[in-house]
N, CA, C and O atoms as a Tripos MOL2 file, in Angstrom:
@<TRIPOS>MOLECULE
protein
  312   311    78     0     0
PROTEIN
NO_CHARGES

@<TRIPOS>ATOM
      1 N          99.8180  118.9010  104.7000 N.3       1 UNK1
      2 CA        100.9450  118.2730  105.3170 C.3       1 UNK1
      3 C         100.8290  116.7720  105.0550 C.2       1 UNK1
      4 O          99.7500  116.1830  105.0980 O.2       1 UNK1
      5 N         101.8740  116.2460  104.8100 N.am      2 UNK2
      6 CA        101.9540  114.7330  104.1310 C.3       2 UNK2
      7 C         103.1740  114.1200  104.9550 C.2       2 UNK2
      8 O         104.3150  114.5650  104.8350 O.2       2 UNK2
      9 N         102.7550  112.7930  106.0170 N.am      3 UNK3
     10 CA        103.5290  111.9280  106.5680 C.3       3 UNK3
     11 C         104.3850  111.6340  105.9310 C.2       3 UNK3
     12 O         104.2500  111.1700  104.7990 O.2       3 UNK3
     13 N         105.9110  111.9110  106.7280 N.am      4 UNK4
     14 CA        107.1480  111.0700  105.8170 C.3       4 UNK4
     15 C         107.3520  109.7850  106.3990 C.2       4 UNK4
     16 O         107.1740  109.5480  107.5940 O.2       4 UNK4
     17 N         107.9200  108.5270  105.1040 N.am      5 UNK5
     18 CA        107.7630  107.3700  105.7130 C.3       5 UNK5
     19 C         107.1530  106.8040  106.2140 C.2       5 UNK5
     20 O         107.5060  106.0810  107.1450 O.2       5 UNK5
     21 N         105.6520  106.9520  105.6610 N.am      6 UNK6
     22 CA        104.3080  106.5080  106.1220 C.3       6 UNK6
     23 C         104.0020  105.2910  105.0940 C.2       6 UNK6
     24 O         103.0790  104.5440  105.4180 O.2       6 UNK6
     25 N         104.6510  105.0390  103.9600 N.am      7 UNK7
     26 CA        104.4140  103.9510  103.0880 C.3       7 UNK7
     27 C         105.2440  102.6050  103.7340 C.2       7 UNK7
     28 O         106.2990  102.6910  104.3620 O.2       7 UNK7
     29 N         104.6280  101.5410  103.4760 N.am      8 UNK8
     30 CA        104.6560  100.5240  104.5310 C.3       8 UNK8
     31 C         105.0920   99.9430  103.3360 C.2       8 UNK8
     32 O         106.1570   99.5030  103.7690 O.2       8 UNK8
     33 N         105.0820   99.6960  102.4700 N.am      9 UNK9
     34 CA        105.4270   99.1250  101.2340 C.3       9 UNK9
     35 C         105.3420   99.4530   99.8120 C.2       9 UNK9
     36 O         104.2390   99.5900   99.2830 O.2       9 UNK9
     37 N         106.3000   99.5700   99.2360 N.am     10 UNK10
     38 CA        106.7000  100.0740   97.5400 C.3      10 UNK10
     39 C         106.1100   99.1220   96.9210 C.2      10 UNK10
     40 O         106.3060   97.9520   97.2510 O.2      10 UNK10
     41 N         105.0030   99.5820   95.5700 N.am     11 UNK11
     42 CA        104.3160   98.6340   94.7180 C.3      11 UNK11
     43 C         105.1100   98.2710   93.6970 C.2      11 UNK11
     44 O         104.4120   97.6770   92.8750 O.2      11 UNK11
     45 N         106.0320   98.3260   93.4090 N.am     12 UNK12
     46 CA        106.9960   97.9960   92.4670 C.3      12 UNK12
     47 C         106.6760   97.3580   91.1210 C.2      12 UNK12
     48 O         107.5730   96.9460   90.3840 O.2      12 UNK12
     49 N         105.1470   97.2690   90.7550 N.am     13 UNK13
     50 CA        104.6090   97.0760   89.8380 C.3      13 UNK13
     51 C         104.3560   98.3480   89.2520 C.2      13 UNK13
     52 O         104.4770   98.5120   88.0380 O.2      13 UNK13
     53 N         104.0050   99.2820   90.0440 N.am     14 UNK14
     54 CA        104.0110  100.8750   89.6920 C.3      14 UNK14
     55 C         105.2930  102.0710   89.5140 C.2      14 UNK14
     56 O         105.5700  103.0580   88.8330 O.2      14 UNK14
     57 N         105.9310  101.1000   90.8060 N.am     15 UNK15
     58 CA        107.4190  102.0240   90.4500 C.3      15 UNK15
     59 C         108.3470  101.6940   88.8110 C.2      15 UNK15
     60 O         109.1270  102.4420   88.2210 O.2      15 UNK15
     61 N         107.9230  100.4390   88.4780 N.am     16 UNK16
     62 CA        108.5850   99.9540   87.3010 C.3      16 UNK16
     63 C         107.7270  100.4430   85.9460 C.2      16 UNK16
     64 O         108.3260  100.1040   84.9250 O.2      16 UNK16
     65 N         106.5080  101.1350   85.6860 N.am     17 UNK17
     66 CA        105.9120  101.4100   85.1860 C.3      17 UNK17
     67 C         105.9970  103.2740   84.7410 C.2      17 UNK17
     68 O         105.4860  103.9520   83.8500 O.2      17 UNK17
     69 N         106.8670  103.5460   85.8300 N.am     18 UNK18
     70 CA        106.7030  104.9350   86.2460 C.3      18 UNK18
     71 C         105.4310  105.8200   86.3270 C.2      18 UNK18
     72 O         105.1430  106.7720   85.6010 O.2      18 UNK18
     73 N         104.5750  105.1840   87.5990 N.am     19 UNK19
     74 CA        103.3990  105.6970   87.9470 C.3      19 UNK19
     75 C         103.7060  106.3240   89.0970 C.2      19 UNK19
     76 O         104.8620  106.3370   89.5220 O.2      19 UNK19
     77 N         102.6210  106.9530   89.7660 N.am     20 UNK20
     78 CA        103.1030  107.2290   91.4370 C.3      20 UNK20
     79 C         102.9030  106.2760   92.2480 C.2      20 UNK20
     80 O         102.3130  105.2420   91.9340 O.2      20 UNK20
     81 N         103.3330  106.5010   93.2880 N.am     21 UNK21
     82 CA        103.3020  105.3820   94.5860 C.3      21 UNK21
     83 C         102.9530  106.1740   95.9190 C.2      21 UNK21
     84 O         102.8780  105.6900   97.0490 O.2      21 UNK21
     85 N         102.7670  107.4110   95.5680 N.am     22 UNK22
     86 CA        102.2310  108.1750   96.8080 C.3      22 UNK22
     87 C         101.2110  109.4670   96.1110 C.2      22 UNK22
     88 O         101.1780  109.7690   94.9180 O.2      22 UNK22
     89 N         100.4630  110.0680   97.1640 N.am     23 UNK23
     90 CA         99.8910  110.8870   96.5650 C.3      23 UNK23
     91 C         100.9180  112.2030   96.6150 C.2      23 UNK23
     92 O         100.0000  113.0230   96.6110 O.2      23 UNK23
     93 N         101.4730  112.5890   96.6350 N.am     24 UNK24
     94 CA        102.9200  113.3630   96.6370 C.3      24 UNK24
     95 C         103.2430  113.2040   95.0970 C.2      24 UNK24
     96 O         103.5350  114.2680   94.5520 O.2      24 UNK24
     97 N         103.2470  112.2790   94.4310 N.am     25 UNK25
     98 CA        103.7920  112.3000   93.1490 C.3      25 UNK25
     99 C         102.8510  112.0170   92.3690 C.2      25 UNK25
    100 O         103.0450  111.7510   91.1830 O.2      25 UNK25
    101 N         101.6290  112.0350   92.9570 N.am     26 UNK26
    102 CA        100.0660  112.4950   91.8540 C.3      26 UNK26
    103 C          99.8360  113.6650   91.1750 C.2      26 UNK26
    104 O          99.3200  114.0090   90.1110 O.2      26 UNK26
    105 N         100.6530  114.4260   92.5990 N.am     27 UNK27
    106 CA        100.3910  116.6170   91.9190 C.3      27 UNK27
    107 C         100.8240  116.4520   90.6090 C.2      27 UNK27
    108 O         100.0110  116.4980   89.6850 O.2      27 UNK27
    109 N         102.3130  116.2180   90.3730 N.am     28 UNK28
    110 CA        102.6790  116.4720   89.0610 C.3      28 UNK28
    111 C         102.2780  115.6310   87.6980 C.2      28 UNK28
    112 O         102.7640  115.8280   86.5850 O.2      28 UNK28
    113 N         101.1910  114.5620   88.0690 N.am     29 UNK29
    114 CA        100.2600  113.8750   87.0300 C.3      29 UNK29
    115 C          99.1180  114.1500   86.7450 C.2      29 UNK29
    116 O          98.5810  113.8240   85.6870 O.2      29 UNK29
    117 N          98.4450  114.9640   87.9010 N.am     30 UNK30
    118 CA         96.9190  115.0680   87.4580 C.3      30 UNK30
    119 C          96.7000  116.5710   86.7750 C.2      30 UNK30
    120 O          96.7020  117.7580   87.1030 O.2      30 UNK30
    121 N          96.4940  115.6670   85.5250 N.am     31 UNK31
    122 CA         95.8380  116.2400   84.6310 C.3      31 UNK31
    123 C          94.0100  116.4540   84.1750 C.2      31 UNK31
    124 O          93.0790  115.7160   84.4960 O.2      31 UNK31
    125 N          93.9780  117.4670   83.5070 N.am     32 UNK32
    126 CA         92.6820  117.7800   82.8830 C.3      32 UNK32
    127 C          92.2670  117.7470   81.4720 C.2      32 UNK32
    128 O          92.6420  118.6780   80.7590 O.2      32 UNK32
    129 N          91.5890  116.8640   80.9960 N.am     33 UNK33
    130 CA         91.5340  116.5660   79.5570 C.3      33 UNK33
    131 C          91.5250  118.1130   78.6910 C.2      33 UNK33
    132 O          90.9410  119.1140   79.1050 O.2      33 UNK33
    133 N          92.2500  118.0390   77.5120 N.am     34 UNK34
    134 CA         92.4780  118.9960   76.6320 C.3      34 UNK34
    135 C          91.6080  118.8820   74.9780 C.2      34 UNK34
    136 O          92.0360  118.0550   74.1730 O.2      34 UNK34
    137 N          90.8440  119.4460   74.7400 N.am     35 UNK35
    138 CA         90.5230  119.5170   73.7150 C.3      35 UNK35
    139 C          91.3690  120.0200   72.3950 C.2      35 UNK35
    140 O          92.3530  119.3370   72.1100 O.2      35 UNK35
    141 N          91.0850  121.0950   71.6130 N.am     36 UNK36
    142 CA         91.6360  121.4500   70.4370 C.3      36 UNK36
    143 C          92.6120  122.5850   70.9180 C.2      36 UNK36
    144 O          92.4770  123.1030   72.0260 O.2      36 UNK36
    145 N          93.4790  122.9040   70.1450 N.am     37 UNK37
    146 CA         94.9250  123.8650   70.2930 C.3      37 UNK37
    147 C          95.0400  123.6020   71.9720 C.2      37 UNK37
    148 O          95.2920  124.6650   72.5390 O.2      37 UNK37
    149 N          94.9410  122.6550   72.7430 N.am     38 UNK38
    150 CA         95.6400  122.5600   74.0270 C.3      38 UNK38
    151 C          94.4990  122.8120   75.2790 C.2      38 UNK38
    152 O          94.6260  122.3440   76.4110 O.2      38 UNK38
    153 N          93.8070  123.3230   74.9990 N.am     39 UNK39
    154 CA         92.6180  124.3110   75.5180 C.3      39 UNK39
    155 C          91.7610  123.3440   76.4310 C.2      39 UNK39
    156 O          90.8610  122.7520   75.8340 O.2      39 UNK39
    157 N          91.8980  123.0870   77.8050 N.am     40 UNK40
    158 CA         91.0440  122.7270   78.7280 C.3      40 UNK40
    159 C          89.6160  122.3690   78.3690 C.2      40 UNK40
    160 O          89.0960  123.2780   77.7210 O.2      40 UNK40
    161 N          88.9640  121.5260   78.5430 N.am     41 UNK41
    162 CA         87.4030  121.4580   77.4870 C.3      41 UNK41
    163 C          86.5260  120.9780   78.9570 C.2      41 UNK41
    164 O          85.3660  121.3850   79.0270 O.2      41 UNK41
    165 N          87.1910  119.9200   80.3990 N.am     42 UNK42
    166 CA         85.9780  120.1370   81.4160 C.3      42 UNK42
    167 C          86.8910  120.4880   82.2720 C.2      42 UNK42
    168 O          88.0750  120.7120   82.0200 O.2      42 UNK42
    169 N          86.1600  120.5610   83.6720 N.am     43 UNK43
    170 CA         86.6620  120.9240   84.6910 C.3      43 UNK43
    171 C          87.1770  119.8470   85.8850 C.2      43 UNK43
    172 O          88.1330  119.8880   86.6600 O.2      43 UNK43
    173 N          86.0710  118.8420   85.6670 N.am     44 UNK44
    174 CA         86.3400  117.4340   85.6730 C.3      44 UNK44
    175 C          87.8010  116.9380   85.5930 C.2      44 UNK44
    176 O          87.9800  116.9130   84.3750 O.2      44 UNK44
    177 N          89.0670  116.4880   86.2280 N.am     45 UNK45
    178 CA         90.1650  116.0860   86.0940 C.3      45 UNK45
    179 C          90.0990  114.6530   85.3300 C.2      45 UNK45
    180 O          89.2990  113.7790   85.6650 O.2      45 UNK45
    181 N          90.9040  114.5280   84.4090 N.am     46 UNK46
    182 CA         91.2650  113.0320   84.1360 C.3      46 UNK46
    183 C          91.3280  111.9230   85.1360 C.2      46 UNK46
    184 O          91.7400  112.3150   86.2280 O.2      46 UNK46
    185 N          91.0740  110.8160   85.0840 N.am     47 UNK47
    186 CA         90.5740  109.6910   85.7840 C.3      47 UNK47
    187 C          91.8460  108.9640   85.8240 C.2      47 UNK47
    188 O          91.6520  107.9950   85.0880 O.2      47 UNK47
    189 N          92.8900  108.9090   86.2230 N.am     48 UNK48
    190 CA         94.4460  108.5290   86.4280 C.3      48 UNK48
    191 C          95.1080  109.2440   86.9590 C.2      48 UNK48
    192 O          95.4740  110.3640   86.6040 O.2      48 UNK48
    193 N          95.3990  108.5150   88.1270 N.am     49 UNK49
    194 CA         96.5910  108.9720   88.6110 C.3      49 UNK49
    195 C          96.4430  109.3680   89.2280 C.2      49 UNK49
    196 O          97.4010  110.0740   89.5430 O.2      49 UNK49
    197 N          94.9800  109.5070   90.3560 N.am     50 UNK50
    198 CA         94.6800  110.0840   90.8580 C.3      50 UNK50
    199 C          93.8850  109.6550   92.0550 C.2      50 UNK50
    200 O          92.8720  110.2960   92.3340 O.2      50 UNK50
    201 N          94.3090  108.4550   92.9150 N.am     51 UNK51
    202 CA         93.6720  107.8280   94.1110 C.3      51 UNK51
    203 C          93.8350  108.7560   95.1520 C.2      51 UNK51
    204 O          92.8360  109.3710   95.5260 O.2      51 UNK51
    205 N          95.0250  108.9850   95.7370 N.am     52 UNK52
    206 CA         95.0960  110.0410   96.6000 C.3      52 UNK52
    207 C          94.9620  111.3620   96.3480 C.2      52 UNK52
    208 O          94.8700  112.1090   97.3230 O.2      52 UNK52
    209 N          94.9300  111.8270   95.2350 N.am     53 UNK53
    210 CA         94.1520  112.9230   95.2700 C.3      53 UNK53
    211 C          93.0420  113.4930   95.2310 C.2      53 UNK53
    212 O          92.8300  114.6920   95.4130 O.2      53 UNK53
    213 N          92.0000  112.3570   94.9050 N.am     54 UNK54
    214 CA         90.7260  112.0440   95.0570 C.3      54 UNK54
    215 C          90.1010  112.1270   96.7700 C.2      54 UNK54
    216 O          89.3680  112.8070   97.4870 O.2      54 UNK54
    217 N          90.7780  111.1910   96.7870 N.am     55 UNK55
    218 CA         90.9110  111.3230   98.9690 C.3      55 UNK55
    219 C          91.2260  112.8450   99.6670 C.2      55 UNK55
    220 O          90.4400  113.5660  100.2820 O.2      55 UNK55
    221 N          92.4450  113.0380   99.3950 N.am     56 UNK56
    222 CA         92.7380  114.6910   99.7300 C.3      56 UNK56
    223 C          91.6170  115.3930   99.0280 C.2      56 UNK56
    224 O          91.1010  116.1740   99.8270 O.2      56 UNK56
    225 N          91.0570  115.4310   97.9140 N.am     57 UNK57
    226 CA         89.9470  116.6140   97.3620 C.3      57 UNK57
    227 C          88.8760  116.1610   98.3560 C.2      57 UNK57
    228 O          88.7280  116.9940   99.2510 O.2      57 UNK57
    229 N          88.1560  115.1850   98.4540 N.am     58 UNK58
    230 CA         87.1530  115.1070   99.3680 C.3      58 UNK58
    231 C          87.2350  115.1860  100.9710 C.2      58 UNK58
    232 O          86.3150  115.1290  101.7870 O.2      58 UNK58
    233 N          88.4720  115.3200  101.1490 N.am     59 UNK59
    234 CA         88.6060  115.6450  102.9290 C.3      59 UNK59
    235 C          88.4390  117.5880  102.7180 C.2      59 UNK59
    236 O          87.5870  118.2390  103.3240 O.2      59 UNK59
    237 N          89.5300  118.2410  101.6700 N.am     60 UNK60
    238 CA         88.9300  119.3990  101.4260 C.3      60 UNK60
    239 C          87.7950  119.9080  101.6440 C.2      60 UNK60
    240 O          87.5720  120.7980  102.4650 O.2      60 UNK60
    241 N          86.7500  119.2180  100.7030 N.am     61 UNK61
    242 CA         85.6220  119.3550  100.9590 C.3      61 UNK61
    243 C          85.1480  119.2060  101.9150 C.2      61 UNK61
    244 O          84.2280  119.9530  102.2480 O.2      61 UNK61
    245 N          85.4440  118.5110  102.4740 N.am     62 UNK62
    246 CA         84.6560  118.2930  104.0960 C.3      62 UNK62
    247 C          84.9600  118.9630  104.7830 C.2      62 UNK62
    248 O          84.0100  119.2770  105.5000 O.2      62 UNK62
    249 N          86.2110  119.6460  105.1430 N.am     63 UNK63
    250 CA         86.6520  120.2140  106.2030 C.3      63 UNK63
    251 C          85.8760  121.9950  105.9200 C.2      63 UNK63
    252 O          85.5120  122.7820  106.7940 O.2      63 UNK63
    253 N          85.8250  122.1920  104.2520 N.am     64 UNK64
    254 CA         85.6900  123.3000  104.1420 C.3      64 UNK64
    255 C          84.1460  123.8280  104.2520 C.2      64 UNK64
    256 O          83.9160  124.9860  104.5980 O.2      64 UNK64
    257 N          83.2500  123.0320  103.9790 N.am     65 UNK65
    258 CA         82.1890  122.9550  104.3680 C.3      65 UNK65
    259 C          81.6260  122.8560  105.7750 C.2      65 UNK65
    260 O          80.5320  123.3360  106.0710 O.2      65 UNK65
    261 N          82.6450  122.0290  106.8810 N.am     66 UNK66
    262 CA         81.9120  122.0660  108.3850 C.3      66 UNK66
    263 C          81.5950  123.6740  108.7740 C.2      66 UNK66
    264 O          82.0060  124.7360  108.3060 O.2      66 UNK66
    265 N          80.7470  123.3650  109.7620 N.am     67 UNK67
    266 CA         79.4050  124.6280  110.4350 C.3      67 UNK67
    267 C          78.5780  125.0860  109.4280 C.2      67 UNK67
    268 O          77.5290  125.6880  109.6560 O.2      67 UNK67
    269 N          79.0830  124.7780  108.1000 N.am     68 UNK68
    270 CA         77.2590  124.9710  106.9320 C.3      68 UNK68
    271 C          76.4310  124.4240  107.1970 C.2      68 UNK68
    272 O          76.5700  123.2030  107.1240 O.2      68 UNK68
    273 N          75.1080  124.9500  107.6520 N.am     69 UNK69
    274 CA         74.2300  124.1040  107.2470 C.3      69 UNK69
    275 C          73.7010  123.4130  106.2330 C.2      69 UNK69
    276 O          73.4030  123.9260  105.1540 O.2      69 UNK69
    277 N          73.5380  122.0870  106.5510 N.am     70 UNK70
    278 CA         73.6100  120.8080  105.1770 C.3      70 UNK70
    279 C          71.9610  121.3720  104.5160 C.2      70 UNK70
    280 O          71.0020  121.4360  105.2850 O.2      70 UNK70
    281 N          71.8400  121.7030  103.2010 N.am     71 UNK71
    282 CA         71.0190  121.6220  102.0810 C.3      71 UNK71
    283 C          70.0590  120.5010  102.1840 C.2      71 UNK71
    284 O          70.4620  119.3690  101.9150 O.2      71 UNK71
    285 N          68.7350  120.7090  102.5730 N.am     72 UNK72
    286 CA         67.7850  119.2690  102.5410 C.3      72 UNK72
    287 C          67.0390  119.1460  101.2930 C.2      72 UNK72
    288 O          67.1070  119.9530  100.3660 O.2      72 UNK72
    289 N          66.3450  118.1210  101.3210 N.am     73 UNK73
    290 CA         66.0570  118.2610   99.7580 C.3      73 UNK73
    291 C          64.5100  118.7530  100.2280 C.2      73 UNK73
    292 O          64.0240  118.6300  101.3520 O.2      73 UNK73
    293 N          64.0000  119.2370   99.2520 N.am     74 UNK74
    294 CA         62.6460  119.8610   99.0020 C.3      74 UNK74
    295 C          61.1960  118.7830   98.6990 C.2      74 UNK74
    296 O          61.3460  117.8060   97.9650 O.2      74 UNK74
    297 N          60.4550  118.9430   99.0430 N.am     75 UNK75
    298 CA         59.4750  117.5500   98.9930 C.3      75 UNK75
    299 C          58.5310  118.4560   98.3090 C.2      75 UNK75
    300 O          58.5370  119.6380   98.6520 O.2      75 UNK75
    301 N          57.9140  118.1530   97.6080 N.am     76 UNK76
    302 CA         56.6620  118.9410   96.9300 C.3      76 UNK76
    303 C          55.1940  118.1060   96.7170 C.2      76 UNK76
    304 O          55.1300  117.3430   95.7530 O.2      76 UNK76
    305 N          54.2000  118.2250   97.4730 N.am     77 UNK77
    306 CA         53.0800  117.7860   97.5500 C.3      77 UNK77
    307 C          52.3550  118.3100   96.3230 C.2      77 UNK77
    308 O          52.1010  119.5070   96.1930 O.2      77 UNK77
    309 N          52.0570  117.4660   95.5030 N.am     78 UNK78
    310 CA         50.7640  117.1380   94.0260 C.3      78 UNK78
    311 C          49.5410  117.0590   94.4390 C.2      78 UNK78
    312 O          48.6300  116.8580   93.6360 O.2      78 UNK78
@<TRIPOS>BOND
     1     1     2 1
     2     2     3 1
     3     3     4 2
     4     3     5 am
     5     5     6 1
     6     6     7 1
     7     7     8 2
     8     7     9 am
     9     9    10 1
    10    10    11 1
    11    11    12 2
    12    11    13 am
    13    13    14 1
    14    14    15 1
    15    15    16 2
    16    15    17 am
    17    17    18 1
    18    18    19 1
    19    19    20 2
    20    19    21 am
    21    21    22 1
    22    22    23 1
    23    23    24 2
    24    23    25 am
    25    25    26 1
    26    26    27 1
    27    27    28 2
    28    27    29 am
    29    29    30 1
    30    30    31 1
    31    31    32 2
    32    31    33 am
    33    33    34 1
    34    34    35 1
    35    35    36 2
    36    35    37 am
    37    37    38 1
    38    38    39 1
    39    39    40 2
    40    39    41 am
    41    41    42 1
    42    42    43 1
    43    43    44 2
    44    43    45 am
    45    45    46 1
    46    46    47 1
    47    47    48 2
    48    47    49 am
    49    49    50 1
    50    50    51 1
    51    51    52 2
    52    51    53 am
    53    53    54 1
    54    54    55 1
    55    55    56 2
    56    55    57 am
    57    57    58 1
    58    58    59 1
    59    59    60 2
    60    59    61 am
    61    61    62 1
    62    62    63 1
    63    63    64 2
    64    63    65 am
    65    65    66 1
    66    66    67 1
    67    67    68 2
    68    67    69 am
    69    69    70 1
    70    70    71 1
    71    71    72 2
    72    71    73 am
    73    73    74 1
    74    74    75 1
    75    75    76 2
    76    75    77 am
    77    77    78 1
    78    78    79 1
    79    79    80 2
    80    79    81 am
    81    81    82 1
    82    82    83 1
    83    83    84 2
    84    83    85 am
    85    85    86 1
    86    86    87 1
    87    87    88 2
    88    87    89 am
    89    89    90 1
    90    90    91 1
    91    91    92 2
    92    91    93 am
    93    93    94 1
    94    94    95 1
    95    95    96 2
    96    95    97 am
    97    97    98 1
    98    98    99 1
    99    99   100 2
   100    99   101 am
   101   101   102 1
   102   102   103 1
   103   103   104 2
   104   103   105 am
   105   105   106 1
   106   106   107 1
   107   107   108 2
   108   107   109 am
   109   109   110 1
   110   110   111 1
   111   111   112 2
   112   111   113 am
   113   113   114 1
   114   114   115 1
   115   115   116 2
   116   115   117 am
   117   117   118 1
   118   118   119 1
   119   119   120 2
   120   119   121 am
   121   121   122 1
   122   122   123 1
   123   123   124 2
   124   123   125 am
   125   125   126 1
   126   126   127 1
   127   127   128 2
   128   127   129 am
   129   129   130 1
   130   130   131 1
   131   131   132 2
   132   131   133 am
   133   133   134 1
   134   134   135 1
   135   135   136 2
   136   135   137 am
   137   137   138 1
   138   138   139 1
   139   139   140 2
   140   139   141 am
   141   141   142 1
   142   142   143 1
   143   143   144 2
   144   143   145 am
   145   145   146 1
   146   146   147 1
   147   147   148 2
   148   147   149 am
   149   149   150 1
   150   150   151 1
   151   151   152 2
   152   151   153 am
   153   153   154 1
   154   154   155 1
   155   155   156 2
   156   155   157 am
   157   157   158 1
   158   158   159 1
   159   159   160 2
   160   159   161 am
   161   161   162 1
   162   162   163 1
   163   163   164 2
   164   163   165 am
   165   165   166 1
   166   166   167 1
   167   167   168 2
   168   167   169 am
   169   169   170 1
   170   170   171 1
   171   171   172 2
   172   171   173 am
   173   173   174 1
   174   174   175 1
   175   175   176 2
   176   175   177 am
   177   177   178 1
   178   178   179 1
   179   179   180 2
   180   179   181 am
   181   181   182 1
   182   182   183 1
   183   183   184 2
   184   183   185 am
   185   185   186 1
   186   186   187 1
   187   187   188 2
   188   187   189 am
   189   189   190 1
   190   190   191 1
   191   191   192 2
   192   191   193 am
   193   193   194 1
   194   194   195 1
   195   195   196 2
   196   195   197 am
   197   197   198 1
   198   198   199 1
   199   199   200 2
   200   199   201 am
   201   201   202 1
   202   202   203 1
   203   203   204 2
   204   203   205 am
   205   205   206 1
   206   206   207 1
   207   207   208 2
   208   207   209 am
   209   209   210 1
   210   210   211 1
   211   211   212 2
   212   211   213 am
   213   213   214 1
   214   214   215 1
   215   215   216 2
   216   215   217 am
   217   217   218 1
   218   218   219 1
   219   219   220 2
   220   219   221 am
   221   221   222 1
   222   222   223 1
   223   223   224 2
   224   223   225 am
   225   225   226 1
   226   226   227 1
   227   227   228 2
   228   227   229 am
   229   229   230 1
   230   230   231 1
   231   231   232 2
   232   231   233 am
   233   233   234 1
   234   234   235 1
   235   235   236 2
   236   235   237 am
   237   237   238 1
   238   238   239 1
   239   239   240 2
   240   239   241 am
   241   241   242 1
   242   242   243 1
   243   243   244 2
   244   243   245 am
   245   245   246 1
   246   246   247 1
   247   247   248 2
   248   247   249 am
   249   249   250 1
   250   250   251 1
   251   251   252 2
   252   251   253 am
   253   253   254 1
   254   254   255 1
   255   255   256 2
   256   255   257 am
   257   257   258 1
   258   258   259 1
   259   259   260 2
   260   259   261 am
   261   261   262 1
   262   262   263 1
   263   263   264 2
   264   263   265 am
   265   265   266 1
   266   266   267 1
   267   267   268 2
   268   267   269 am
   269   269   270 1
   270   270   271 1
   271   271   272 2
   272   271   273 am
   273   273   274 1
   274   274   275 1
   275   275   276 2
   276   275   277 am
   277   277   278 1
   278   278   279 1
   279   279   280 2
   280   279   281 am
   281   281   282 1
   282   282   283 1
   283   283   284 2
   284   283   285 am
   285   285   286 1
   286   286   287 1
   287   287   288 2
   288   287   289 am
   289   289   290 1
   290   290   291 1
   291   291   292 2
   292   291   293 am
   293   293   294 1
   294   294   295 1
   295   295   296 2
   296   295   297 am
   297   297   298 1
   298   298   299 1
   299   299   300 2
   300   299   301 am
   301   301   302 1
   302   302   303 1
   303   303   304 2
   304   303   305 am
   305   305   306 1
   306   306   307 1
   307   307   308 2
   308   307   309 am
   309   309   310 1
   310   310   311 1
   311   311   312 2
@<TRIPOS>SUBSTRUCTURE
     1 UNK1         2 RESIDUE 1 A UNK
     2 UNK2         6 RESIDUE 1 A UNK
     3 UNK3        10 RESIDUE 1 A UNK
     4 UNK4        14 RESIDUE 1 A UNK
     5 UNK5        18 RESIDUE 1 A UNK
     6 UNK6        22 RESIDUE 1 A UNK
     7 UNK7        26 RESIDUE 1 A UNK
     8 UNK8        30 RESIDUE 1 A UNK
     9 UNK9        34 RESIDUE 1 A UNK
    10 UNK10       38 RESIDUE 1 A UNK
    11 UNK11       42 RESIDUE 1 A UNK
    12 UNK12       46 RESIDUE 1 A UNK
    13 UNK13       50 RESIDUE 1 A UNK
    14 UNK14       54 RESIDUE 1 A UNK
    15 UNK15       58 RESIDUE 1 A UNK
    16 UNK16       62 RESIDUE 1 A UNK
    17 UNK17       66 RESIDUE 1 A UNK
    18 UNK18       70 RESIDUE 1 A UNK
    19 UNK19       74 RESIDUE 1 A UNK
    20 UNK20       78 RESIDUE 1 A UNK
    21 UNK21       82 RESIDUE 1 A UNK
    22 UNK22       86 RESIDUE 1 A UNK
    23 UNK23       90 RESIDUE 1 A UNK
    24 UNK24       94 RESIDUE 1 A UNK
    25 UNK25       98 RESIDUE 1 A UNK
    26 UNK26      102 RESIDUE 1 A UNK
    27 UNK27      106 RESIDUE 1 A UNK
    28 UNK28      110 RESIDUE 1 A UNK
    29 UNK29      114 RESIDUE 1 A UNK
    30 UNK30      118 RESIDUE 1 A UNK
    31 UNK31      122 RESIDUE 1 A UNK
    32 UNK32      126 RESIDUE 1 A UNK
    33 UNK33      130 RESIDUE 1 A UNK
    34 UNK34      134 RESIDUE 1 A UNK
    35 UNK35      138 RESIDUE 1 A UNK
    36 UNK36      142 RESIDUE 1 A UNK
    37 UNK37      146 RESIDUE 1 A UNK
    38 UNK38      150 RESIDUE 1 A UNK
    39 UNK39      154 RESIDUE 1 A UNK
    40 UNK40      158 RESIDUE 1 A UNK
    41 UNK41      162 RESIDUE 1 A UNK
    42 UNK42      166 RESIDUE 1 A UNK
    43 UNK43      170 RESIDUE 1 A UNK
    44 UNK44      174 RESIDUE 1 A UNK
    45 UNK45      178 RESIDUE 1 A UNK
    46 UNK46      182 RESIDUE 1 A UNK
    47 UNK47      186 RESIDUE 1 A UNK
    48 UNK48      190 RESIDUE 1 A UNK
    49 UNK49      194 RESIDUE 1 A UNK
    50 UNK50      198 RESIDUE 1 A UNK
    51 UNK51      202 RESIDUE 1 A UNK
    52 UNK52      206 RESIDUE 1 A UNK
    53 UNK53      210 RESIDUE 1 A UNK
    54 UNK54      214 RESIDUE 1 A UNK
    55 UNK55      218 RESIDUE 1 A UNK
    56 UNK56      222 RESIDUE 1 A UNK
    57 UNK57      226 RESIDUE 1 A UNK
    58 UNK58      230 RESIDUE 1 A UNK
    59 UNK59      234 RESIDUE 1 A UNK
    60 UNK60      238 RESIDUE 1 A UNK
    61 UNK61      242 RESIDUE 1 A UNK
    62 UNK62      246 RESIDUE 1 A UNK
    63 UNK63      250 RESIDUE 1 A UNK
    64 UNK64      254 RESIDUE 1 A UNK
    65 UNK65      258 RESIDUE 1 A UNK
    66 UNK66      262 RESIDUE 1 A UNK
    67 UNK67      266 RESIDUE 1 A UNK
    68 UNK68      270 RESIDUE 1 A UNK
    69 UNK69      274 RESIDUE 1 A UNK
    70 UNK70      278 RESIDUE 1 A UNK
    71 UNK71      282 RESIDUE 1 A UNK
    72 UNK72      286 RESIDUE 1 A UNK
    73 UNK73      290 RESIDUE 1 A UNK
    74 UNK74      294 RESIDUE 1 A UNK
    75 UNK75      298 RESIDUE 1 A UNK
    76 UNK76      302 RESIDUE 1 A UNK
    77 UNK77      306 RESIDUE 1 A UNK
    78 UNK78      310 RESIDUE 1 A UNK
């Protein structure tokens, strides 16, 4: 769910560029680098275009992970 009229101000350096200005109009930019005949090569998303969706993927994560217990790291005595 995404606040309407929650932008306090238009970057108009971006709107004139035709970039997004919300994360709402990131979905239809973020892309995943393509190798040969079209073909997906990581899983890794392209690095543009993608501030708020970066934010939304890591609240994902967080939310989807609470009541796991957190992974500690392993200490190994030599």
């Amino acid at each position: 769910m995404f606040a309407l009229d929650s932008l306090v101000e238009v970057d108009n350096s971006l709107r004139d560029r035709f970039q997004p200005i919300s994360t709402e109009e990131e979905f239809a930019m973020y892309t995943y680098p393509a190798g040969e005949e079209g073909k997906i090569t990581k899983e890794a998303p392209t690095d543009l275009y993608n501030h708020g969706m970066d934010a939304l993927r890591y609240m994902i994560m967080f939310h989807a992970s609470a009541g796991r217990p957190r992974k500690r790291a392993t200490v190994r005595e030599y």
